[in-house]
C-alpha positions as MATLAB code, in Angstrom:
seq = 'XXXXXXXXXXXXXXXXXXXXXXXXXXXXXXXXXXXXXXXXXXXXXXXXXXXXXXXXXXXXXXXXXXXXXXXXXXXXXXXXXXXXXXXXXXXXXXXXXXXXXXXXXXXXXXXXXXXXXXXXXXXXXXXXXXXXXXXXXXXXXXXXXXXXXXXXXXXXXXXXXXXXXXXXXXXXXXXXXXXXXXXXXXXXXXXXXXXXXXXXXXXXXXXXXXXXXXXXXXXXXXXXXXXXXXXXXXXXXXXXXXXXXXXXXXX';
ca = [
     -30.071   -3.327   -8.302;
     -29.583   -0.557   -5.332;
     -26.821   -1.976   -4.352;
     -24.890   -2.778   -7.575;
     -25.049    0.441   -8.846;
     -24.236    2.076   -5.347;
     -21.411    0.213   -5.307;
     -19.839    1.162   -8.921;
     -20.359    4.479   -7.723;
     -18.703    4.089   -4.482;
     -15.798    2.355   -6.304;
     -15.136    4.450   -9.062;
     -15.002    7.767   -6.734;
     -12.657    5.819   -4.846;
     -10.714    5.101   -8.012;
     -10.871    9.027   -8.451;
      -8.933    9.355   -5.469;
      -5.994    7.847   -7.537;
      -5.435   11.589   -9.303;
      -4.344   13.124   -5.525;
      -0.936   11.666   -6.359;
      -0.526   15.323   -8.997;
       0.213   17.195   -5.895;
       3.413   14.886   -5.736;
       4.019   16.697   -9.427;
       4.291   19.770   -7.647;
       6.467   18.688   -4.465;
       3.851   20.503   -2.417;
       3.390   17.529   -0.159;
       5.485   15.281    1.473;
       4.840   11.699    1.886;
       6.184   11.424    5.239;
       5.000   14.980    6.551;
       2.699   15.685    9.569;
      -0.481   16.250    7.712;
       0.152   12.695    5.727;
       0.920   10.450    8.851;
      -2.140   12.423   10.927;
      -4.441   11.291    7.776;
      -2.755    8.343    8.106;
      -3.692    8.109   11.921;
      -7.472    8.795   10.906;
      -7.855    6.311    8.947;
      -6.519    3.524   10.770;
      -8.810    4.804   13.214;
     -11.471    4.706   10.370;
     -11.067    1.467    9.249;
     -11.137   -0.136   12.341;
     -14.099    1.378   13.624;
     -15.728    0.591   10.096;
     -14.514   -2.926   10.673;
     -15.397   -3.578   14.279;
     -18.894   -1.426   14.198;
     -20.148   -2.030   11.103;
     -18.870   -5.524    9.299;
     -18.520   -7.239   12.358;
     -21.239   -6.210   14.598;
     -23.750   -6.477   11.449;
     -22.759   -9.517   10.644;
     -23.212  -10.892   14.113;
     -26.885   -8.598   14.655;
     -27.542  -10.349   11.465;
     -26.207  -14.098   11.907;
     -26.130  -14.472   15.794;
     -22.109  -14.482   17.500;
     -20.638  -17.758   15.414;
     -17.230  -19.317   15.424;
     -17.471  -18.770   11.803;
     -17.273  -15.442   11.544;
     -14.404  -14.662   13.644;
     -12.634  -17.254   11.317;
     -13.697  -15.519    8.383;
     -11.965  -12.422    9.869;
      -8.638  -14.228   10.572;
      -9.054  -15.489    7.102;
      -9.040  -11.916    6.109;
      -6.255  -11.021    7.926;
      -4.495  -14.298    6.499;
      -5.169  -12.879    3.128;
      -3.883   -9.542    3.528;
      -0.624  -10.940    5.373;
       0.385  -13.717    2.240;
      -0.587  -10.917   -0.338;
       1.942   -8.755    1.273;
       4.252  -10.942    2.301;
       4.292  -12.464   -1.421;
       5.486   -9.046   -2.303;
       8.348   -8.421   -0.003;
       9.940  -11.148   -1.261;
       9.468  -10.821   -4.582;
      11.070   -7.099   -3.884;
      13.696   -8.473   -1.876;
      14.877  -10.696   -5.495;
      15.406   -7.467   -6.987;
      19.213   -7.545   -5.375;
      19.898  -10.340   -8.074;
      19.522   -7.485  -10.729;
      22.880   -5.836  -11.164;
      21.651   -2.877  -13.134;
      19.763    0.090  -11.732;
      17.230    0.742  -14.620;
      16.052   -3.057  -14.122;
      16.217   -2.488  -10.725;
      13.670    0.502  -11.239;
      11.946   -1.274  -13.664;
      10.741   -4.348  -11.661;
      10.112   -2.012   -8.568;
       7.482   -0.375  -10.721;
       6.183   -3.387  -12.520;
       5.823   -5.054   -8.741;
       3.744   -1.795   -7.340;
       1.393   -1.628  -10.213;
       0.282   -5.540  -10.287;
       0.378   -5.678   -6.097;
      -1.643   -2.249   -6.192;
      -4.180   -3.681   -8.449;
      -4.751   -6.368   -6.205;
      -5.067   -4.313   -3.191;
      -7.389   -1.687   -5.004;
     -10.073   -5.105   -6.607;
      -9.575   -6.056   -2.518;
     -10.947   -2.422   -2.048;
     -13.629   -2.881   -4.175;
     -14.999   -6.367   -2.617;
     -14.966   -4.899    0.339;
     -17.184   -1.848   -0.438;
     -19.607   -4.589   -2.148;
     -19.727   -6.460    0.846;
     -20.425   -3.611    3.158;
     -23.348   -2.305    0.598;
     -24.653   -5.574    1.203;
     -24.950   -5.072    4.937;
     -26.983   -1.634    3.995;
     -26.083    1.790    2.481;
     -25.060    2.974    5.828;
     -22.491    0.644    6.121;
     -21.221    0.699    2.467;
     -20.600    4.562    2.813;
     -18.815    3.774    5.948;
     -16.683    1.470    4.118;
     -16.190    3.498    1.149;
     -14.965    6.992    3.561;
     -13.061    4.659    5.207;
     -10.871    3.460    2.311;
     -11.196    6.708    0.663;
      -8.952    7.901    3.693;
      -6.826    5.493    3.677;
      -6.120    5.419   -0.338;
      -4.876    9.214    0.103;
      -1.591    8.529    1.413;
      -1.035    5.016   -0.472;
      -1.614    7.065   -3.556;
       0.925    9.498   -2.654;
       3.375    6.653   -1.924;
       2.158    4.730   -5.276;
       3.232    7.924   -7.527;
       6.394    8.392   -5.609;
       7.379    5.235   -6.237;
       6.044    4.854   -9.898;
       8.439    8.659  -10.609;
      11.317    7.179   -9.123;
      11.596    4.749  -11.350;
      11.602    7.053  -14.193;
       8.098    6.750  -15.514;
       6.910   10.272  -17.499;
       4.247   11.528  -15.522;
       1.315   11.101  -18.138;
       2.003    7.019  -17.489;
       2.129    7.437  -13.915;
      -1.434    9.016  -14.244;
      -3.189    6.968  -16.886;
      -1.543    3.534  -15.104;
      -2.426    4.237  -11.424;
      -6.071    4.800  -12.611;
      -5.970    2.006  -14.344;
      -4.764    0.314  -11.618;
      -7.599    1.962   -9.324;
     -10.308    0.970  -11.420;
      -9.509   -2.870  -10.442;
     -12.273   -1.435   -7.408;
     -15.157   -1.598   -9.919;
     -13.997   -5.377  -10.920;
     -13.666   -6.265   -7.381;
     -17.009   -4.738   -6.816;
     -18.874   -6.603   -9.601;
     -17.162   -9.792   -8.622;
     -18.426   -9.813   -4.509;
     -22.088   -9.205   -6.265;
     -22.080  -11.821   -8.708;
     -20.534  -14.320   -6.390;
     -23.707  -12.855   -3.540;
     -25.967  -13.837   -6.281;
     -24.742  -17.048   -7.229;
     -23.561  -18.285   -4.251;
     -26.301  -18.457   -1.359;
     -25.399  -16.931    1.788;
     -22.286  -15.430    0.392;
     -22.201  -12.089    2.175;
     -21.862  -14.574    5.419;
     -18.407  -14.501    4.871;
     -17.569  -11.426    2.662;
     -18.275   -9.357    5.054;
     -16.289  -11.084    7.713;
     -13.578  -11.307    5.356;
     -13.702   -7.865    4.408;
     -13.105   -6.708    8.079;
     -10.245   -8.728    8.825;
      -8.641   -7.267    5.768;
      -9.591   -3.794    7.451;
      -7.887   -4.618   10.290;
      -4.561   -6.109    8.893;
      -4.321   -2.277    7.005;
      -4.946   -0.696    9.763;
      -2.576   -2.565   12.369;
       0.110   -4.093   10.036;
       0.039   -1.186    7.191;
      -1.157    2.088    8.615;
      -0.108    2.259   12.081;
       3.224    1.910   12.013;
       3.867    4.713    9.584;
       3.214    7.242   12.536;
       6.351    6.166   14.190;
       8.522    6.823   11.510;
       9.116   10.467   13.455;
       8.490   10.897   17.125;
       7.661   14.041   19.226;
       4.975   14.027   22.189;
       2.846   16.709   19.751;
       3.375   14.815   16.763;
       2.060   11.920   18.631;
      -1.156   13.779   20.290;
      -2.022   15.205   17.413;
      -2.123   11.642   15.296;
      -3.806   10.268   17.932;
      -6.579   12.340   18.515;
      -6.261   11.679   14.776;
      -7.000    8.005   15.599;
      -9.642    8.403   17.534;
     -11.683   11.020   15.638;
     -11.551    8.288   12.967;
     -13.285    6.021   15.144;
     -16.046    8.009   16.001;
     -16.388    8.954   13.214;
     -17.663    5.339   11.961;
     -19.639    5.132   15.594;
     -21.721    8.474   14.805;
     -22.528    6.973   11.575;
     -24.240    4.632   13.294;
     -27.276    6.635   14.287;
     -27.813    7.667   10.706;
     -28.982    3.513   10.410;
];
């Protein structure tokens, strides 16, 4: 019972997270500015220390080193890449649309659904790392929290552009967020029904930490170069992944 309800709590703050997009409203921040791709650097560096630390050296403390589980990590990996690979191409058909507004429209429509899946991804991975132990699960949870900052800036941007009034944008990327709880509720069920199913959620959930991190996050820092741009997102990096190790010692 612990750990369902600390993971609806953990997912809905998470889905929270979806109302930093307002500052976009205001055209304080820029998606591609220093402070966004440093955040961005942290938590790459967040998520893989969550990812290597927590999912994957609890579930081996826990199970013993198997083949297994490093396959359940690829198949994480495997996930995230068709997901997102799905989408590209199903953006790339929008050239067949000869009018802008459609165009627009699809772009939008596309976002939304792919965000949804991404956000009840989210939310089976926080499940699955509350199942390791609390520790863990708030490990997760900070760790996608950082990470959901500058998608959600990049969500809204994209959502404006294509004309939506900003009270849609709003209601439909919390909407969208809320697909955490679902995912959340779904990795618990299928842990209750399903013996030994946190075997490979948790792998699972780590591979899909690490396909963010490498494919997604990473190479947004070298959208702009500059040897202090660069230190500064690294040290980013790394603070990110001590962060997760000095969480550790609170096990």
């Amino acid at each position: 019972m612990e750990t369902l309800a600390y993971s609806l709590i953990a997912t809905f703050i998470v889905s929270l997270i979806s109302f930093v997009g307002i500052l976009l409203f205001f055209r304080k921040v820029s998606e591609k500015s220093n402070f966004i791709t440093s955040l961005i650097a942290f938590a790459a560096g967040a998520l893989l220390g969550d990812a290597f630390l927590h999912l994957i050296g609890e579930s081996i403390k826990d199970n013993g080193y198997s083949v297994e589980i490093m396959i359940f990590v690829f198949a994480g990996i495997l996930l995230m890449l068709v997901i997102e690979a799905y989408f590209h191409c199903s953006h790339d058909s929008e050239d067949e649309y000869k009018h802008e507004h459609v165009k627009k429209s699809v772009l939008a429509n596309l976002n939304t659904f792919g965000d949804g899946i991404h956000n009840f991804l989210d939310g089976i991975a926080i499940a699955a790392s509350f199942l390791v132990s609390p520790v863990a699960g708030v490990a997760s949870t900070i760790a996608i929290i950082m990470h959901e900052i500058p998608q959600e800036f990049a969500d809204v941007g994209i959502l404006l552009y294509s004309g939506w009034s900003k009270k849609k944008v709003l209601i439909v990327n919390f909407l969208t967020a809320l697909t955490a709880v679902a995912g959340a509720i779904f990795a618990l069920i299928l842990s209750n029904y399903v013996e030994g199913a946190q075997k490979f959620l948790i792998p699972l959930a780590a591979g899909q930490f690490i396909y963010i991190a490498l494919a997604d996050l990473l190479p947004e820092i070298h959208e702009k170069s500059g040897v202090k741009k660069y230190i500064i997102e690294i040290g980013m990096f790394c603070i990110g992944f001590i962060m997760m190790y000095a969480l550790l010692f609170l096990e």
